[in-house]
MIFI-160995 format. One line per field, with one value per residue (C-alpha): z, y, x; residue number from 1. Coordinates in Angstrom, 1 decimal, always signed. Each point is the difference from the previous one (the first is absolute). Layout:
N
zz	[Z / ...]
yy	[Y / ...]
xx	[X / ...]
seq	[NUM / ...]
***
This chain:
249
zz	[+0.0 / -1.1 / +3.3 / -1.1 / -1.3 / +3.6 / +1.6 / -1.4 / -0.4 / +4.2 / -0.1 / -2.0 / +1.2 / +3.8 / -1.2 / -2.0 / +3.1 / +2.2 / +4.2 / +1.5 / +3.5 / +3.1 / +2.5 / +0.3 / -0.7 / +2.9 / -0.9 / -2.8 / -1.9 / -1.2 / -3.8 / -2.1 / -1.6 / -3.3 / +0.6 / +0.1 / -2.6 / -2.2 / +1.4 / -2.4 / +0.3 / +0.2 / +3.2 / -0.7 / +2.9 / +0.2 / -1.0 / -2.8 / -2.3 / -1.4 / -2.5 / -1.9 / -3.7 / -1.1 / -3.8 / -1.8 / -3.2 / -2.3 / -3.3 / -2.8 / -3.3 / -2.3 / -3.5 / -1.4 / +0.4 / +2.7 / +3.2 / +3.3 / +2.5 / +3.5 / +2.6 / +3.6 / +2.1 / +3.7 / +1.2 / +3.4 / +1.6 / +2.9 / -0.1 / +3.8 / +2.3 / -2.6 / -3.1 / -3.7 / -2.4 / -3.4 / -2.1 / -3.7 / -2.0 / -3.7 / -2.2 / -4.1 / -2.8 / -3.0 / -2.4 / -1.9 / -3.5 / -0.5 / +1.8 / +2.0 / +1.8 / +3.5 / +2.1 / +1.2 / +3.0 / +3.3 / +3.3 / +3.3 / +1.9 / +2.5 / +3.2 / -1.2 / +1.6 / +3.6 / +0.1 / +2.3 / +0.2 / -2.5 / -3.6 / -3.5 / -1.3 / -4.0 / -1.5 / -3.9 / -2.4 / -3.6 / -2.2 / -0.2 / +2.6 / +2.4 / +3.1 / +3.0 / +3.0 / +1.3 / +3.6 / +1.4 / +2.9 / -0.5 / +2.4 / -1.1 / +0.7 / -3.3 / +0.7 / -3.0 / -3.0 / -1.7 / +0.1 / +1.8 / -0.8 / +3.4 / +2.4 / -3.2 / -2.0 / -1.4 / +2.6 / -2.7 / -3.9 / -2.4 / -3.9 / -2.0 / -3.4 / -1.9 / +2.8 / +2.3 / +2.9 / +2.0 / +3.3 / +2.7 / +3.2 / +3.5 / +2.8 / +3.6 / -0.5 / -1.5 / -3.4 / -2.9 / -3.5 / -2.3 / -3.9 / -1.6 / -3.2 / -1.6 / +1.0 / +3.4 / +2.7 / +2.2 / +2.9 / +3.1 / +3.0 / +3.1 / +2.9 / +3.9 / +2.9 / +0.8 / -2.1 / -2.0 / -2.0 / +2.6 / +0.3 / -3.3 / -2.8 / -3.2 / -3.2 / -2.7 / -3.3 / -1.7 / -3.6 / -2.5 / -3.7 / -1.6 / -0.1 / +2.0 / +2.0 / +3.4 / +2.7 / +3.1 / +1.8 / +3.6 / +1.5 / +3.4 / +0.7 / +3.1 / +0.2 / +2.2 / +2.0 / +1.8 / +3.4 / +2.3 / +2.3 / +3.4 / -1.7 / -0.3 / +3.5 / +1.2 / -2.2 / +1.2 / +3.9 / -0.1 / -1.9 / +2.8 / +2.9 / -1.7 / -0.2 / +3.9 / +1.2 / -0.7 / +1.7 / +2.8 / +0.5]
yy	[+0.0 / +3.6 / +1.6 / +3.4 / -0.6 / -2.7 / +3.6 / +2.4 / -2.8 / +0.1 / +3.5 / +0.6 / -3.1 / +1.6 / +3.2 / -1.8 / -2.2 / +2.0 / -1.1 / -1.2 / +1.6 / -1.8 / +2.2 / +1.9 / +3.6 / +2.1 / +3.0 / +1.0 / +2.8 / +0.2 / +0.2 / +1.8 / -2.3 / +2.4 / -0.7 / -3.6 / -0.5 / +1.4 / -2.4 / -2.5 / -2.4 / -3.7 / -2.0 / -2.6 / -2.5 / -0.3 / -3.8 / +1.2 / +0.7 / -2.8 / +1.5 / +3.0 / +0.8 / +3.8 / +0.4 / +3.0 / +1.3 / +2.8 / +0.6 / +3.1 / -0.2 / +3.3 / +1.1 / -1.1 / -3.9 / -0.3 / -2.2 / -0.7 / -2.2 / -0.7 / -2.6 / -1.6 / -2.2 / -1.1 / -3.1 / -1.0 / -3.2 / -1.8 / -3.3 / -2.0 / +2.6 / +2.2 / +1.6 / -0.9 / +3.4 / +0.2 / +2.4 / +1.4 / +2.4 / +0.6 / +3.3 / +0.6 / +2.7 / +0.3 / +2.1 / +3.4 / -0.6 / +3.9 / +2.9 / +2.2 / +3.1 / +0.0 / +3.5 / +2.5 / +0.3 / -1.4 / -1.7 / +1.0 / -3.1 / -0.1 / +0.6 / -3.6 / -2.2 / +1.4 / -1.0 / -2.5 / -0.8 / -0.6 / +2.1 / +0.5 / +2.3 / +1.7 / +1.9 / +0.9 / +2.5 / -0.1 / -0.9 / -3.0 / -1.4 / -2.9 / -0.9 / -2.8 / -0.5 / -3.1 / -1.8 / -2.3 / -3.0 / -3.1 / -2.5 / -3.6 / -3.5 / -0.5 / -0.4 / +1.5 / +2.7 / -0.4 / -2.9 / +0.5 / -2.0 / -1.8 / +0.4 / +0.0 / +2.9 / +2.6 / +3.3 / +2.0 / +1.2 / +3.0 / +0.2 / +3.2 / +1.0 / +3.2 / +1.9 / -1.3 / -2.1 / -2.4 / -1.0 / -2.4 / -0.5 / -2.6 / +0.5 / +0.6 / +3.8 / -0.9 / -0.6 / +2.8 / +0.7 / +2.9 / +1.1 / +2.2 / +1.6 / +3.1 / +1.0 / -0.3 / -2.5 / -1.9 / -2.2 / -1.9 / -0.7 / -2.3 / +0.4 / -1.0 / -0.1 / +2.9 / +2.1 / +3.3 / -1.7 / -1.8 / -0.9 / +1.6 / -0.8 / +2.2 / +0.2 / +3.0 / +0.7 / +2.2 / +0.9 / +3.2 / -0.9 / -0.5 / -2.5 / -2.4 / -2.8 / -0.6 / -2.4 / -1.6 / -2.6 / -1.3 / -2.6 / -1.7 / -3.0 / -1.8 / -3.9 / -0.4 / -3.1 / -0.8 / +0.9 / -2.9 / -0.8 / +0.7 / +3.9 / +0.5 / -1.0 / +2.4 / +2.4 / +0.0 / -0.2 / +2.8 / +2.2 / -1.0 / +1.3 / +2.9 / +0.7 / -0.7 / +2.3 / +3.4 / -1.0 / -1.4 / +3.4]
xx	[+0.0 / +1.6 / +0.9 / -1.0 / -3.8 / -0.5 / +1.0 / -2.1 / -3.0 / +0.2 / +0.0 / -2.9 / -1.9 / +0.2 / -1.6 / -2.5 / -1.5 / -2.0 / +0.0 / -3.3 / +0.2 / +0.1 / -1.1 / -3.5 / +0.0 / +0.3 / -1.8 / -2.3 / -1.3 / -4.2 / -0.1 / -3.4 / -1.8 / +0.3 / +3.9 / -0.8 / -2.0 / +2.5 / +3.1 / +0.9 / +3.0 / +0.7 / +1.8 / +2.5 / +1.5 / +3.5 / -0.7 / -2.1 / +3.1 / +1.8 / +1.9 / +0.8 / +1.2 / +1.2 / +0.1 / +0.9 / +0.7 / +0.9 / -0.5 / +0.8 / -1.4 / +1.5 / -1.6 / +2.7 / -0.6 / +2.4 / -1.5 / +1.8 / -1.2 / +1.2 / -1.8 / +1.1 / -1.9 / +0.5 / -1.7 / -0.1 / -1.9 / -0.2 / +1.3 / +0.2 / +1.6 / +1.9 / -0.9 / +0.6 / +1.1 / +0.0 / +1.3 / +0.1 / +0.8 / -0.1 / +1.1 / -0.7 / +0.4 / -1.6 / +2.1 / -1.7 / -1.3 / +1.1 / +2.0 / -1.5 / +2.4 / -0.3 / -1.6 / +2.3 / -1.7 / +1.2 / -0.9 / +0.8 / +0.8 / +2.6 / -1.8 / -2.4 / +2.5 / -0.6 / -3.8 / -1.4 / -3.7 / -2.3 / +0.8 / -1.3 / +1.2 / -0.6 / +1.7 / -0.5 / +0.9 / -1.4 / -3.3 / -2.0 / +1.7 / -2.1 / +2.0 / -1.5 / +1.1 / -2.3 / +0.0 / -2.5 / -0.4 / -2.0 / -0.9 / -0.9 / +0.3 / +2.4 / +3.5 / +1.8 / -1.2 / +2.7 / +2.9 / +3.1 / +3.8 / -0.3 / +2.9 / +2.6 / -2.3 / +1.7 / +0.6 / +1.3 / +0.1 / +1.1 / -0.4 / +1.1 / -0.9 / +0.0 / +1.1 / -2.8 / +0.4 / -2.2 / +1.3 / -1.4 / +1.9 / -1.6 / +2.0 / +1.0 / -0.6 / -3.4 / -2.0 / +1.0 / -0.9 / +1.4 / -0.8 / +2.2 / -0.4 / +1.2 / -3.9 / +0.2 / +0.2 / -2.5 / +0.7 / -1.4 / +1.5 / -1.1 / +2.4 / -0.4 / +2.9 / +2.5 / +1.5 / -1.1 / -2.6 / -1.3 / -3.6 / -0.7 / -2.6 / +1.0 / -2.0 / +2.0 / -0.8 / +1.9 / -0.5 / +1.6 / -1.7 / -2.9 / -2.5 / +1.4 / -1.5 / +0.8 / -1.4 / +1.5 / -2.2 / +0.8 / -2.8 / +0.4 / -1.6 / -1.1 / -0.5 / -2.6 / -1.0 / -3.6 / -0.4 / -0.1 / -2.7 / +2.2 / +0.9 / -3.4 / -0.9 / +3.2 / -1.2 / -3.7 / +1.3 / +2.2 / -2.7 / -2.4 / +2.7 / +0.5 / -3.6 / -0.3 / +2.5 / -2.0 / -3.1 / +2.2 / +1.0]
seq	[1 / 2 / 3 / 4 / 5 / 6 / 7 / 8 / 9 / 10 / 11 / 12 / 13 / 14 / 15 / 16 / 17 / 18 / 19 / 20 / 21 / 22 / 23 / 24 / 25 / 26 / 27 / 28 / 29 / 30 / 31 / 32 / 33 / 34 / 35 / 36 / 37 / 38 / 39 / 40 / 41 / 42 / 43 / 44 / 45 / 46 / 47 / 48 / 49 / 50 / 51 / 52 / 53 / 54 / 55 / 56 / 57 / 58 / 59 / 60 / 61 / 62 / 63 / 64 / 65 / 66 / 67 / 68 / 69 / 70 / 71 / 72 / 73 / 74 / 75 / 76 / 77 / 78 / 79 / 80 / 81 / 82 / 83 / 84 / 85 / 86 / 87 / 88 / 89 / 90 / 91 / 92 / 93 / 94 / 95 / 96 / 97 / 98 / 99 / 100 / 101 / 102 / 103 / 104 / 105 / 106 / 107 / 108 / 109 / 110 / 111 / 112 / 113 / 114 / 115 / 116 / 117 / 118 / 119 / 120 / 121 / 122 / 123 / 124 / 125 / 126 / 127 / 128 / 129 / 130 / 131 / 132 / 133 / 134 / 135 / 136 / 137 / 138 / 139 / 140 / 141 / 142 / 143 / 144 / 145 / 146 / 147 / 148 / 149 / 150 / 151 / 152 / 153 / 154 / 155 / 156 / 157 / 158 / 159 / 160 / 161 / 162 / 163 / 164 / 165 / 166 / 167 / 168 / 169 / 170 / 171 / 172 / 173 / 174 / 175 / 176 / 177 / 178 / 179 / 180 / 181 / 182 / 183 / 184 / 185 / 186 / 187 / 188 / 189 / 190 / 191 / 192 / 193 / 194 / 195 / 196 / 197 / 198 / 199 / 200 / 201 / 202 / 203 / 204 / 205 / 206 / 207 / 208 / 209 / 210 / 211 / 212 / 213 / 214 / 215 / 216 / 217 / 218 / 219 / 220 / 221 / 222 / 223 / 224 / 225 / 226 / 227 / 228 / 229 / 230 / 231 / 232 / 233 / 234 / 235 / 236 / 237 / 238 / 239 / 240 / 241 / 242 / 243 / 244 / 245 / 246 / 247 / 248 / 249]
***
């Protein structure tokens, strides 16, 4: 198992399991029913998520005919008392059918690498241009979207062409993907532990032409498993303490 993706699948699976508590609230605060009704949201026991797969990819498609592609995938399972990760990654370019001259214009970027949190960023100058930055999180019982290399998959991958690059890179630092082109640039970057890009979700487009077509994707999804009967039974008791408590007082 690669070193580097077994350490960043612990990190992210950590952050991705949520706690059931074990001790009854000791205060509480009333809530309007108007604020209720509104509430929406779903619970998930820490039992509840067996598994967890982040996929992302990045794509640039230029009037010219020119197409780069850049996708990584992190798969992790349970499997007895450890876990089970899976890796891949996979980079292309498509070369133009004609020449187009790159903008003049230019990007301000060198403040990007100090963000932590969650970023998506856009920036664009030119016509016709259509630019995506796309996230989303997807519980289900199905235990992979898309299929990983195993423990041997690939953790990285670079292809250049035309003066564009595609470049895919798993590791201990986390999961990144970068297009550059005479256009522009877009990248994605997944990153958890210390460091100064720690903890940090990025999404940037970048783009200086004409018509281009830009989209970076990034989906997270949780395996789930059914609840058992004994979680419900926890689950039902503690909600029935915590209900007790106010009228106690």
């Amino acid at each position: 198992m690669n070193r580097y993706a077994t350490l960043l699948a612990l990190n992210l699976l950590a952050g991705a399991m949520p706690v059931l508590a074990s001790e009854v609230p000791t205060s509480w605060q009333a809530v309007d029913d108007d604020v209720l009704a509104q509430a929406t949201g779903k619970y998930l026991d820490q039992n509840m998520i067996a598994g967890f797969q982040l996929v992302l990819q990045s794509q640039w498609q230029t009037p010219s005919g020119a197409n780069l592609i850049a996708s990584g995938a992190i798969d992790v399972q349970k499997a007895g008392n450890g876990y089970q990760v899976g890796t891949s990654g996979a980079t292309g370019v498509t070369p133009a059918l004609t020449n187009v001259l790159p903008s003049a214009n230019n990007m301000v970027s060198s403040a990007l690498a100090t963000i932590n949190g969650v970023a998506q960023i856009t920036q664009v100058a030119g016509n016709g241009n259509a630019a995506t930055n796309f996230a989303s999180i997807d519980f289900s019982p199905v235990a992979h979207l898309v299929p990983t290399g195993g423990t041997g998959g690939a953790t990285s991958s670079s292809t250049s062409l035309g003066g564009s690059t595609a470049q895919v890179a798993i590791n201990a630092a986390g999961v990144n993907l970068n297009l550059s082109t005479p256009f522009g640039n877009v990248s994605q970057s997944v990153a958890g532990g210390a460091g100064g890009a720690a903890n940090r979700l990025m999404q940037l487009v970048q783009v200086t032409g004409n018509n281009q077509q830009v989209l970076n994707t990034l989906n997270l999804h949780l395996q789930t498993s059914p609840i058992t009967a004994d979680a419900l039974r926890q689950i039902g008791i503690q909600s029935a303490l915590a209900n007790m408590l106010p009228a106690r007082r």
